[in-house]
N, C-alpha and C positions, 0 to 999 in steps of 0.2 A: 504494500500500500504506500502511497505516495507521499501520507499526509502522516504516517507513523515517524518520529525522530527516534536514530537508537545514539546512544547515548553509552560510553563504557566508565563505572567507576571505579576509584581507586585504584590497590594492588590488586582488587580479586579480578579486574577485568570481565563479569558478568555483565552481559546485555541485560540491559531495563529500556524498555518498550514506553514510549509516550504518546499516547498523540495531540498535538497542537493544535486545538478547536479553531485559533483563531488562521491557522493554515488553511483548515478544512472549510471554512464562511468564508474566507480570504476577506479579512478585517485587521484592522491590525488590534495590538495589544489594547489602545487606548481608546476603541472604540465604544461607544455609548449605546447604548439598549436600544436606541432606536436604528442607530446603522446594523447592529447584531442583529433585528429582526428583519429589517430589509434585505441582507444577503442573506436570511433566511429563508425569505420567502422569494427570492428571486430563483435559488439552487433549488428549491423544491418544487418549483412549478417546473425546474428544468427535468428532475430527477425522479420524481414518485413516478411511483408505477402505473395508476389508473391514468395520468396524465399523459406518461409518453407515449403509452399508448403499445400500438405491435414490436415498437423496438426494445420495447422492454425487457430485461434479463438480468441474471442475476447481480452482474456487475452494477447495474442501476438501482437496484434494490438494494445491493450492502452499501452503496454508496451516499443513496437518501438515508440509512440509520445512521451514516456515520454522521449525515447533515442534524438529523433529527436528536442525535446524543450530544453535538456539539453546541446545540442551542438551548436545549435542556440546560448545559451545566454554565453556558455563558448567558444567561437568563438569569439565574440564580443568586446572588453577590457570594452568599455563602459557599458555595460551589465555586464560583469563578474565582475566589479567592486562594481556597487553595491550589486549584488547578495553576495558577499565576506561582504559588509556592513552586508546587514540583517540576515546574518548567522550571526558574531559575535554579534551583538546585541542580537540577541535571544538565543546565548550562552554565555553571561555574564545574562541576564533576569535569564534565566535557573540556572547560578550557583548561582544567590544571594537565590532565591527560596529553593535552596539545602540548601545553607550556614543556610540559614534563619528555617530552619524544624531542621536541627540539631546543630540551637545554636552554632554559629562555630565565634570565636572571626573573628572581620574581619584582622587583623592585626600579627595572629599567627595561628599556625595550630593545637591547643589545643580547644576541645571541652567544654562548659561551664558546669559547673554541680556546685551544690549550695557552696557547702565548696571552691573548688578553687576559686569562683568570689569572697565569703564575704571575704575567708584567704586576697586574693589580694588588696579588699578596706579595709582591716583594716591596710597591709602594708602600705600600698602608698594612704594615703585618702588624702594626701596634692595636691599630684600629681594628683590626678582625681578631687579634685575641682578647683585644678588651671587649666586642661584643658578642665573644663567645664566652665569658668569664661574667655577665652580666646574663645572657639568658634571650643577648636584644639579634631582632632578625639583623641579616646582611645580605649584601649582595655578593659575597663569597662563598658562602654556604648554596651548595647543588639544591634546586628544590626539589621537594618530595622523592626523595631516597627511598629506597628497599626497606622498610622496617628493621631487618636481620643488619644492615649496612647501619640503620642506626647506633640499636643494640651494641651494637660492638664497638661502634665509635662512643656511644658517650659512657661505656664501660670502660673504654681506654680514657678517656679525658679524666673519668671520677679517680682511674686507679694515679695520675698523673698529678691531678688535685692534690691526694691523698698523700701522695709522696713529696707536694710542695709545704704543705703544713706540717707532716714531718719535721721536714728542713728547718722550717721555720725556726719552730719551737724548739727543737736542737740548738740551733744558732740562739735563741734567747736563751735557754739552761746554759752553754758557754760564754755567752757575755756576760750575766749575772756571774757566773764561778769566777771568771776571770776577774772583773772588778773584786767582788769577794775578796779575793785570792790576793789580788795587787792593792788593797785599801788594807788588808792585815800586815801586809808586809812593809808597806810605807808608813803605817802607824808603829811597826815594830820598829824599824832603821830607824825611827826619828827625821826620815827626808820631808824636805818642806819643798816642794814644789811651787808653791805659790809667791 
């Protein structure tokens, strides 16, 4: 059918099937109940079946329900509301999918290719690991990764973390000791530093 959008999301790559009422009236999104009823009844007097008459057939018949279902639900607010929801939905699904196959920074409309991402973290590596250390998106970070490609990446960044506050606090138990250690012993000599 002409008027069915498919749509693939996420990682699981499953087809979900929609159809876009306002394809099928050929109206647009913004249109008003009274243009909705006018391509309605324009495609209907083209399409029912007692009307067409001998050329009548099946394709004529599923084609007037799919008229007849599409006016039904864009008639409705309640109905045509959410029908407005799962179209957008499944055209953001759709453009991240796009985004996603050709590598498309989320944040610029520059396509990624190896020299521009490495040129860009050699500029600004301070600025990509301080908005990685923060939590905050970039435009260095790949978008919508493998889940598993996550995983592992921000398993390696925690154990990374993990071993800089180590350091850290190491380095502060040795500078405390050390002062310690150099204030007893200058108190003992009797050296006056000052």
């Amino acid at each position: 059918m002409g008027s069915s959008k498919t749509f693939l999301t996420g990682g699981l790559f499953k087809e979900l099937r929609i159809k876009d009422f306002y394809q099928i009236l050929d109206v647009s999104p913004t249109a008003s109940h009274e243009e909705i009823k006018k391509a309605y009844y324009t495609l209907a007097k083209k399409y029912h079946p007692d009307v067409s008459g001998v050329n009548a057939n099946a394709t004529f018949a599923q084609k007037y329900m799919e008229i007849r279902e599409a006016y039904d639900i864009l008639c409705d607010e309640e109905k045509r509301n959410e029908h407005d929801r799962r179209l957008e939905t499944l055209q953001f699904r759709r453009k991240r999918i796009i985004a996603a196959r050709h590598k498309v920074y989320p944040f610029t409309s520059q396509k990624e290719t190896g020299d521009e991402t490495q040129k860009d973290r050699r500029i600004m590596p301070s600025l990509a690991s301080l908005s990685n250390a923060f939590g905050a998106p970039h435009q260095w970070r790949r978008p919508f990764q493998n889940p598993t490609e996550d995983a592992r990446r921000e398993e390696k960044e925690a154990k990374i973390f993990r071993g800089l506050v180590v350091s850290f606090i190491t380095l502060l138990i040795a500078y405390y000791v050390f002062l310690r250690f150099f204030a007893r012993k200058r108190h003992s000599s009797g050296i006056n530093l000052s």
